[in-house]
C-alpha positions in Angstrom: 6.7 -6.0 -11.9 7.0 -6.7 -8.4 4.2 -7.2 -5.8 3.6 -8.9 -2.1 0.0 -9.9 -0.7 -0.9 -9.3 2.9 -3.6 -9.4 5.2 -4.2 -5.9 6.8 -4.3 -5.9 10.8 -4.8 -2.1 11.6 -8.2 -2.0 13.8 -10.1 0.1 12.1 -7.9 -0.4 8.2 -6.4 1.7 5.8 -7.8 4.7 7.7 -6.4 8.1 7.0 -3.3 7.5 9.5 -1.7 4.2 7.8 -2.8 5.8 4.1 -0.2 8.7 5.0 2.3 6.6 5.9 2.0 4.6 2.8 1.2 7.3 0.5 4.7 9.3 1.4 6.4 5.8 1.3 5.7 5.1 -1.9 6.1 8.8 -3.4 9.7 8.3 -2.8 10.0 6.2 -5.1 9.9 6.7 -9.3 8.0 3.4 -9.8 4.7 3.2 -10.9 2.6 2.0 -7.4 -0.9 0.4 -7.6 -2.4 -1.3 -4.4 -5.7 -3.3 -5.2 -8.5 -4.7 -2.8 -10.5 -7.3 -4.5 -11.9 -6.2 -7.5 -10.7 -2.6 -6.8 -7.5 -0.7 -7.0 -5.6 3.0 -6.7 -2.3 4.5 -7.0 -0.8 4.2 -4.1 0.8 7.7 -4.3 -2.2 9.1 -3.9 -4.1 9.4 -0.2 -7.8 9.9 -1.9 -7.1 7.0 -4.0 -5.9 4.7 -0.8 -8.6 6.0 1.4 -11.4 5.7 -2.0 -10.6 1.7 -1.8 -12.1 1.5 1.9 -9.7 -1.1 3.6 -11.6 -3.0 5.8 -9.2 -4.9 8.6 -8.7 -8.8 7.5 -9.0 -7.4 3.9 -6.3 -8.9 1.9 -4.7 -6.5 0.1 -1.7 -6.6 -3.0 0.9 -3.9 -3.6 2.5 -4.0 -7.1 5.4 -1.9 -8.4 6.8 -1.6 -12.0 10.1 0.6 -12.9 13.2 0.7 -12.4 13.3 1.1 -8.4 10.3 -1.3 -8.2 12.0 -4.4 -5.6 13.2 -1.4 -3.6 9.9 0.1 -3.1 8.3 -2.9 -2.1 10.7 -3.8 0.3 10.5 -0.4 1.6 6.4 -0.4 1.7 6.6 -3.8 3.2 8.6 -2.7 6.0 7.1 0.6 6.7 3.3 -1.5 6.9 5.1 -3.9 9.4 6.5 -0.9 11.1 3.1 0.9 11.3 1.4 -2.7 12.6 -0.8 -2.0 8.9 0.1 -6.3 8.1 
């Protein structure tokens, strides 16, 4: 398993713009992707399952991947959430 913490800095959260981007990010991968908020968490493959969590911004979130691709993927979400100005 491989995972990274972050704080989220998106104005409004993991709205439905930044749950797209993360949602198609992570579907290219073959890992199994989870991201958890506090005592909750969703498949990160899925956008009802991102936008269900209700990201508030500040909200320290954790992505976790497990398989065979799983550093790849993270690397990959990481980027794409620094990209989108999501952490």
């Amino acid at each position: 398993m491989t995972s990274f913490t972050a704080k989220v800095i998106d104005p409004v959260g993991l709205h439905a713009r930044p749950a797209s981007v993360l949602t198609k990010e992570a579907s290219k991968f073959a890992s199994e992707i989870k991201i958890k908020c506090g005592d909750k968490e969703g498949n990160l493959k899925s956008i009802m399952n991102v936008m269900a969590l209700a990201v508030k911004t500040g909200a320290e979130i954790t992505i976790e991947a497990n398989g065979e691709d799983e550093k790849e993927a993270i690397e990959a979400i990481e980027k794409a959430m620094k990209d989108n100005s999501i952490i």
